[in-house]
C-alpha positions as a Markdown table, in Angstrom:
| # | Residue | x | y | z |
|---|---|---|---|---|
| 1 | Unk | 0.0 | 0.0 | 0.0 |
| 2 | Unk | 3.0 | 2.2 | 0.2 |
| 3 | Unk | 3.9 | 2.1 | -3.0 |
| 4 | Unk | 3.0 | 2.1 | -6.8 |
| 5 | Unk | 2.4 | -1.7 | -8.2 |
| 6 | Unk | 5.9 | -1.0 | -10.4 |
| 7 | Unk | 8.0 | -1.0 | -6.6 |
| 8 | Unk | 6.3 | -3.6 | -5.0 |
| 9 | Unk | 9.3 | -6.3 | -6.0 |
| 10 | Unk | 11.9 | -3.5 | -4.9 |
| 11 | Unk | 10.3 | -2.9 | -1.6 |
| 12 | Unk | 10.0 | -6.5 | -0.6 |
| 13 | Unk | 13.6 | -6.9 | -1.2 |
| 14 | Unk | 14.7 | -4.3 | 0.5 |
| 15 | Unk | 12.3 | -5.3 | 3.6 |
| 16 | Unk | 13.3 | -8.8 | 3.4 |
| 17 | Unk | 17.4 | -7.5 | 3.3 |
| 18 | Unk | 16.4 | -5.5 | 6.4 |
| 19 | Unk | 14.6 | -8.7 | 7.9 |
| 20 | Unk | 18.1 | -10.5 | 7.6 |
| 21 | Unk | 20.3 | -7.9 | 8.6 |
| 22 | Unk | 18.4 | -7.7 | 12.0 |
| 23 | Unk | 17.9 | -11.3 | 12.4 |
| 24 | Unk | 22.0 | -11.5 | 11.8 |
| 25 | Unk | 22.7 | -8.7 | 14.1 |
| 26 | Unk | 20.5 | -10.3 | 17.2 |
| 27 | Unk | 22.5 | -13.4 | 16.6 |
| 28 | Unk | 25.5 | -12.3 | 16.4 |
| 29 | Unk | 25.3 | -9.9 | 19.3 |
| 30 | Unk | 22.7 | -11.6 | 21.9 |
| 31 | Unk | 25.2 | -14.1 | 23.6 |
| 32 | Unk | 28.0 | -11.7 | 23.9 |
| 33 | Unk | 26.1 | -9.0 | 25.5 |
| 34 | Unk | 24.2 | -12.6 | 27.6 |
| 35 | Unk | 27.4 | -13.1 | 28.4 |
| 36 | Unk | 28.7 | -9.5 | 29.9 |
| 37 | Unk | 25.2 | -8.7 | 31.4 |
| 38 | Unk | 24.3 | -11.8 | 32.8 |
| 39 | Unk | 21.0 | -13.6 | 33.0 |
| 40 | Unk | 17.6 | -11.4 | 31.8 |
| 41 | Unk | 18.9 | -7.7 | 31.5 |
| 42 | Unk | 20.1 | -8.3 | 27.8 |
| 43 | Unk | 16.5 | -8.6 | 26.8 |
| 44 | Unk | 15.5 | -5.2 | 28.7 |
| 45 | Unk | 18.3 | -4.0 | 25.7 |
| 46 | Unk | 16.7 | -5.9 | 22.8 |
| 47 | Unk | 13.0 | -4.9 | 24.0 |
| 48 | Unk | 14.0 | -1.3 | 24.5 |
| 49 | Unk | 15.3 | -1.2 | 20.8 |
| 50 | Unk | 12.3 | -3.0 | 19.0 |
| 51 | Unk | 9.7 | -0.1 | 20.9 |
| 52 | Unk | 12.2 | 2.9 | 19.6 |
| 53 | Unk | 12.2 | 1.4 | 16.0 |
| 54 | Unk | 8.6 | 0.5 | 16.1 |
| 55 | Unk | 8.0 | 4.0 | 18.1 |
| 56 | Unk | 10.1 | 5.3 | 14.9 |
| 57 | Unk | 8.0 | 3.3 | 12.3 |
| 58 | Unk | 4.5 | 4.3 | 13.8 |
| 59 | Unk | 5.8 | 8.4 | 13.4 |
| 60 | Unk | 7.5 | 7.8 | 10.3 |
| 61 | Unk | 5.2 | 5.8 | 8.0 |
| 62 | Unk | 2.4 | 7.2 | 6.7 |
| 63 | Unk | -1.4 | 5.8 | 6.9 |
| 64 | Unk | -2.8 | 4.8 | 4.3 |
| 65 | Unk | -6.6 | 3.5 | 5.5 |
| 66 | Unk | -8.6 | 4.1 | 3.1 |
| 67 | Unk | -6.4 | 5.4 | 0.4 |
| 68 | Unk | -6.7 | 3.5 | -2.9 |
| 69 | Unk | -3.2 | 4.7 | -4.0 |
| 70 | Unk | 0.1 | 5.1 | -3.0 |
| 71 | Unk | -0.3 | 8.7 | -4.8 |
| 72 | Unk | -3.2 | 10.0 | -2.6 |
């Protein structure tokens, strides 16, 4: 909905790239950080980053309910 039928292919890679740069990142990251903070604070540090980005998401995307086209 965010974007003209000729970008939908281009968006979807780009979302799926993003999709495996995080999922890379959390693995790569999570059990050193585990290991340095101990036990459950390392997910106070993951949780804290997915409500900024979707904080950031929820201000920065537009709504489009009820718009038939990206254009409107």
């Amino acid at each position: 909905e965010l974007v003209g039928p000729e970008a939908v292919g281009a968006t979807q890679s780009w979302a799926l790239a993003a999709n495996w740069i995080s999922t890379f990142a959390i693995a790569q990251f999570f059990p050193v950080v585990n290991q340095k903070l101990g036990g459950g604070k390392v997910y106070f540090i993951f949780a804290g980053m997915a409500a900024f980005f979707a904080a950031l998401v929820a201000w920065w995307v537009p709504e489009t309910k009820g718009k038939r086209t990206a254009d409107e």
